[in-house]
C-alpha positions in Angstrom: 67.6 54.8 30.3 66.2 52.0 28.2 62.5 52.8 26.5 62.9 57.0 26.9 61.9 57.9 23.7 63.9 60.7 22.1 62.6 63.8 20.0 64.1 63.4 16.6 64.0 67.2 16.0 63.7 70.1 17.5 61.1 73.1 16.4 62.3 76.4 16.3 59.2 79.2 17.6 58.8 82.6 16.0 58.6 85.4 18.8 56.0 88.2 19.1 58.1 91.1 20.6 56.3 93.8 21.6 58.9 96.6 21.1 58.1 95.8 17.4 55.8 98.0 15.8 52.1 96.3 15.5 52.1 95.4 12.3 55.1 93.5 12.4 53.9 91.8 15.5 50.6 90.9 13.5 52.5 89.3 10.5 54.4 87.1 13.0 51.6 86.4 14.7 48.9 84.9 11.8 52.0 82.9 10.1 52.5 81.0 13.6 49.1 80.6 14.5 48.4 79.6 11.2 51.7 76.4 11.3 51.9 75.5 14.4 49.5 77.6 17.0 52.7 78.1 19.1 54.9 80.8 19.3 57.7 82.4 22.4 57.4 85.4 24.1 60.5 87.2 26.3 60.3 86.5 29.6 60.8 90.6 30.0 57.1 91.2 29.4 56.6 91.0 33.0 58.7 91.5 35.9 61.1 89.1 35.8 61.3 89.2 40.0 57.5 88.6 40.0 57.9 85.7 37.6 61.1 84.1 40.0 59.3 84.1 42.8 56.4 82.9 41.9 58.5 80.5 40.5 60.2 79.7 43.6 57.4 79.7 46.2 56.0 76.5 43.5 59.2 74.8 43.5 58.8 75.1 47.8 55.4 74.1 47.7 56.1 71.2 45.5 58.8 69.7 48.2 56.7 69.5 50.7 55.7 66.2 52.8 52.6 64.6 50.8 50.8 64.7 53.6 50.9 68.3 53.9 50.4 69.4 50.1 46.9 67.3 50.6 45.8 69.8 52.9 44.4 71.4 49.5 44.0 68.6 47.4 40.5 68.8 45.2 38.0 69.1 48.1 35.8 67.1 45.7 34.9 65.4 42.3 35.8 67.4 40.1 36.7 70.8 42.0 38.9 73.2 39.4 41.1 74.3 42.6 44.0 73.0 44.5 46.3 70.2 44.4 46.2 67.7 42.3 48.6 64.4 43.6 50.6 62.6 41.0 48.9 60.5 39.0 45.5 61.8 39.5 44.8 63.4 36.3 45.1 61.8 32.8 45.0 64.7 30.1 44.8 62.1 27.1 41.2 61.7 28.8 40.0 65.2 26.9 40.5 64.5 23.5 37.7 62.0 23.1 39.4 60.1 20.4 39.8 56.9 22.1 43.8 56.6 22.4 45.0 55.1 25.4 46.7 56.2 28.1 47.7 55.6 31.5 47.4 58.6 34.1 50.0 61.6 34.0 52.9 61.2 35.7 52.9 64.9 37.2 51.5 66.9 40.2 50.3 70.1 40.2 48.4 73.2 41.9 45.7 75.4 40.3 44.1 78.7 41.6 41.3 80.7 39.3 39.9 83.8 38.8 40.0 85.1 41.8 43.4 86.1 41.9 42.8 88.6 39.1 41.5 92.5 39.3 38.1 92.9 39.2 37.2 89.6 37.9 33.7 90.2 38.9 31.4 88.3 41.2 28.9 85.5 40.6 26.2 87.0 38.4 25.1 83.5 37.7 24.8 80.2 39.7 26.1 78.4 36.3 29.2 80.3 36.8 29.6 78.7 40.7 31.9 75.9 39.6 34.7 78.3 37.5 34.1 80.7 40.7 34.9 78.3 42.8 37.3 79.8 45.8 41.1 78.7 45.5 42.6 76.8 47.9 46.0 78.5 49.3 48.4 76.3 51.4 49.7 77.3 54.6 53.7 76.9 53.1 55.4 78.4 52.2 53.4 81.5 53.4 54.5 84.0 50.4 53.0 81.8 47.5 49.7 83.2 47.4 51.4 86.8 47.3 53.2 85.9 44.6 51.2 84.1 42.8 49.0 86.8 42.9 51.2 89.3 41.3 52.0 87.1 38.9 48.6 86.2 37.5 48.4 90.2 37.2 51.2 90.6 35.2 50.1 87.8 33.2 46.6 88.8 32.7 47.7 91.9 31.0 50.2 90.0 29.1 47.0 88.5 27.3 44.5 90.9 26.7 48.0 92.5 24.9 48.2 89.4 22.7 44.3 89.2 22.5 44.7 92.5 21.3 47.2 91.6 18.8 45.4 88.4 17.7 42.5 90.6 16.4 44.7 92.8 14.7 46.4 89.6 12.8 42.9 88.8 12.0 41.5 91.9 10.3 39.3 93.0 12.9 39.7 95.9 15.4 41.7 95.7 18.2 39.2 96.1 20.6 37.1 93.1 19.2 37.6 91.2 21.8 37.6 93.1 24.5 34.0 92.6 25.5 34.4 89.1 25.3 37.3 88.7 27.7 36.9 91.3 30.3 35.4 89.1 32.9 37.8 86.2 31.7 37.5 82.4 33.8 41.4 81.9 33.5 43.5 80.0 35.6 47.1 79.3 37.1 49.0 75.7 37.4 52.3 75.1 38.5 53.2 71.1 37.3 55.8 68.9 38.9 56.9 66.1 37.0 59.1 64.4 39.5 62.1 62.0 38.2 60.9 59.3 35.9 60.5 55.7 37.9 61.8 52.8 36.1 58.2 51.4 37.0 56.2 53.6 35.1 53.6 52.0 32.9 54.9 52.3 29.2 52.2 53.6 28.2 52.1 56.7 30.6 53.3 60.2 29.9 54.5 63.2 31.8 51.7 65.3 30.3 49.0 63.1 28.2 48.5 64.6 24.4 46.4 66.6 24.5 45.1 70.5 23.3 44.3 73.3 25.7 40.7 74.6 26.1 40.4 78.3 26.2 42.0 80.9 24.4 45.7 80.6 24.8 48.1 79.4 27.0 51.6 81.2 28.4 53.7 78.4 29.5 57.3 79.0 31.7 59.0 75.6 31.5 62.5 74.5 32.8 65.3 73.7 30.7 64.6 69.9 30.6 63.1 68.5 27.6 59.6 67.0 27.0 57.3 69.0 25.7 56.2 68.2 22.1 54.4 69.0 19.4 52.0 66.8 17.2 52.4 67.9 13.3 49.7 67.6 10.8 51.1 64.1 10.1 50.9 62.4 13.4 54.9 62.8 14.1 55.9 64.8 17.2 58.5 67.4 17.2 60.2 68.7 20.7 60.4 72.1 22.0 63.3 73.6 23.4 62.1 77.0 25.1 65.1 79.6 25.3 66.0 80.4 28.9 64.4 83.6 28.9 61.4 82.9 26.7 57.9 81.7 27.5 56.4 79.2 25.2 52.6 80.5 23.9 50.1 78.4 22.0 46.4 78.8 21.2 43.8 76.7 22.5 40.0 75.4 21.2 38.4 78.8 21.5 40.8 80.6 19.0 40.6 77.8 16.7 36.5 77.3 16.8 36.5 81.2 16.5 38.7 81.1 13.6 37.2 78.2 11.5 39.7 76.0 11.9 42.5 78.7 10.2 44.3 79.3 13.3 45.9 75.7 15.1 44.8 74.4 18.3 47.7 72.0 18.7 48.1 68.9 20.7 51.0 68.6 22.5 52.2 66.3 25.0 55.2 66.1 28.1 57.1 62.8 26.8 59.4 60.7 28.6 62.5 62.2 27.2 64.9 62.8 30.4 64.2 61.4 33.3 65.2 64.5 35.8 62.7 66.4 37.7 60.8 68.7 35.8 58.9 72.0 36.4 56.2 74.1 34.7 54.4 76.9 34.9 51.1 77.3 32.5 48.9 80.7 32.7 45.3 79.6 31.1 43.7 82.2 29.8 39.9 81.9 29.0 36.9 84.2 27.9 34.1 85.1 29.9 31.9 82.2 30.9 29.2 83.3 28.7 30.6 84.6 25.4 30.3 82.5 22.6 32.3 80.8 20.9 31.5 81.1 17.3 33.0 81.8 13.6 34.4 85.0 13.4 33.3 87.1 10.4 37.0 87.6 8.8 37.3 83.7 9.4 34.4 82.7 6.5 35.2 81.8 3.3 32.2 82.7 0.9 29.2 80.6 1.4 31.2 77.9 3.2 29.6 76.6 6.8 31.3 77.4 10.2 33.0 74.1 10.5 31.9 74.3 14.2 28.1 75.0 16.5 28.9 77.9 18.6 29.5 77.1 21.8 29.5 79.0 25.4 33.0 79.3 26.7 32.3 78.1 30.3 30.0 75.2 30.0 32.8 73.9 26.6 35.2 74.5 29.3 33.8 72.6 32.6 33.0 69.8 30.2 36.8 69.4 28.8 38.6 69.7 32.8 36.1 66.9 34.5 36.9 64.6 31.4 40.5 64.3 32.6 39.8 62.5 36.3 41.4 59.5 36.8 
């Protein structure tokens, strides 16, 4: 299809396996993080019947009448829960920097914390939005089973890499642990549904943009779009293996690590126009840790190249910037 712009390379992800001993899983660790802030993990580190199903029960959701997937659209200006209709959201939006865009041209359904184990309840009204119930549609009835389960497995999946992360960072593995043990992470399934010939030019299937909290573990189809944005403005694609998840760090991890470790922005291009499907695990820190240079991360006398910041306030301000 005429003006489907096409990667002109494809990026090849180191992978953290966890059957490796620690050290090794380290190493592999700090040299992605420091590149490219993205690197695969096997699908195995969670049940991979969990992770169909889940899978599955978003594809049904996602084919549902309109009508009846707005049962659980955002009950309000900027609510972090439910379903968000296509076109609603334009991720460009969060970057700040100006570029424009028009809105994304996906849909997609988020649930929070509450789907996690002992994610604690409201100690503080400032905590009320990120606490914020999630909204589970009546069809198909096994999604919020599932993606319960899922979140689960998912959850432990990160404070494993968090763990690892520390380690790659010269501090103890349990550094973080205090800082992430009431976390405000969330779920999204995407749709991107078949590109329309209509399309404004300048609209993507995901706006560039970089992810917020701590790190992000992404299940993606086997149809292309997702890209990269290197240190020189070009974009490189990435072609997830079938049985691979595709990680990458957000803000936090860069903020706490002076800028060594790579929040990337990344994008969903207009590469093929077939339906496309996603799944992205958002894991965050506690609402009120902060955000701020880590001591391994300081380089003599040299100033924290960021103010520290509380992770749930940094993180309520980024999500309402992306409203259309």
């Amino acid at each position: 299809m005429q003006g489907l712009p096409t990667s002109v390379q494809l990026m090849e992800l180191a992978v953290i396996d966890f059957d490796t001993p620690l050290e090794q899983q380290a190493a592999v660790m700090a040299e992605a993080c420091e590149t490219t802030g993205f690197f695969q993990l096997p699908l195995s580190v969670v049940s991979r019947q969990v992770a169909d199903d889940a899978w599955v029960a978003a594809a049904e959701f996602f084919a549902l009448p309109e009508r009846e997937k707005r049962r659980i659209e955002f009950p309000e200006p900027g609510y972090p829960y439910g379903y968000s209709p296509f076109k609603f959201e334009t991720l460009a939006k969060s970057l700040d920097d100006g570029t424009p865009s028009g809105p994304d041209l996906k849909e997609s359904l988020s649930v929070g914390p509450d789907c996690g184990r002992g994610a604690g309840a409201l100690t503080a009204q400032d905590q009320a939005w990120i606490r914020s119930p999630s909204l589970w549609p009546k069809h198909p009835t096994r999604l919020r089973s599932t993606w319960t389960a899922y979140y689960q497995e998912l959850a432990q999946v990160a404070e494993r890499l968090m763990m690892v992360m520390a380690l790659a960072l010269e501090l103890p593995a349990d550094y973080f642990q205090t800082l992430i043990n009431q976390p405000i992470t969330s779920m999204r399934a995407l749709h991107y549904p078949a590109i329309d010939v209509d399309a404004a030019a300048n609209s993507l299937r995901a706006g560039a943009h970089s992810d917020y909290g701590t790190l992000t573990i992404l299940r993606t189809d086997d149809v292309s779009g997702l890209e990269i944005r290197q240190a020189d403005g070009s974009w490189v694609g990435v072609s997830p293996g079938p049985d691979m998840f595709v990680v990458n760090l957000g803000d936090s991890i860069e903020q706490w690590t002076n800028n060594q470790w790579r929040s990337t922005v990344h994008r969903v291009a207009r590469t093929d126009t077939a339906p496309r499907q996603s799944f992205a695990f958002f894991h965050m820190a506690n609402w009120d840790a902060t955000i701020e240079c880590l001591p391994t991360c300081r380089v003599g006398d040299e100033s924290p190249r960021h103010e520290p910041v509380q992770a749930g306030p940094w993180l309520m301000r980024k999500f309402t910037s992306t409203v259309t």
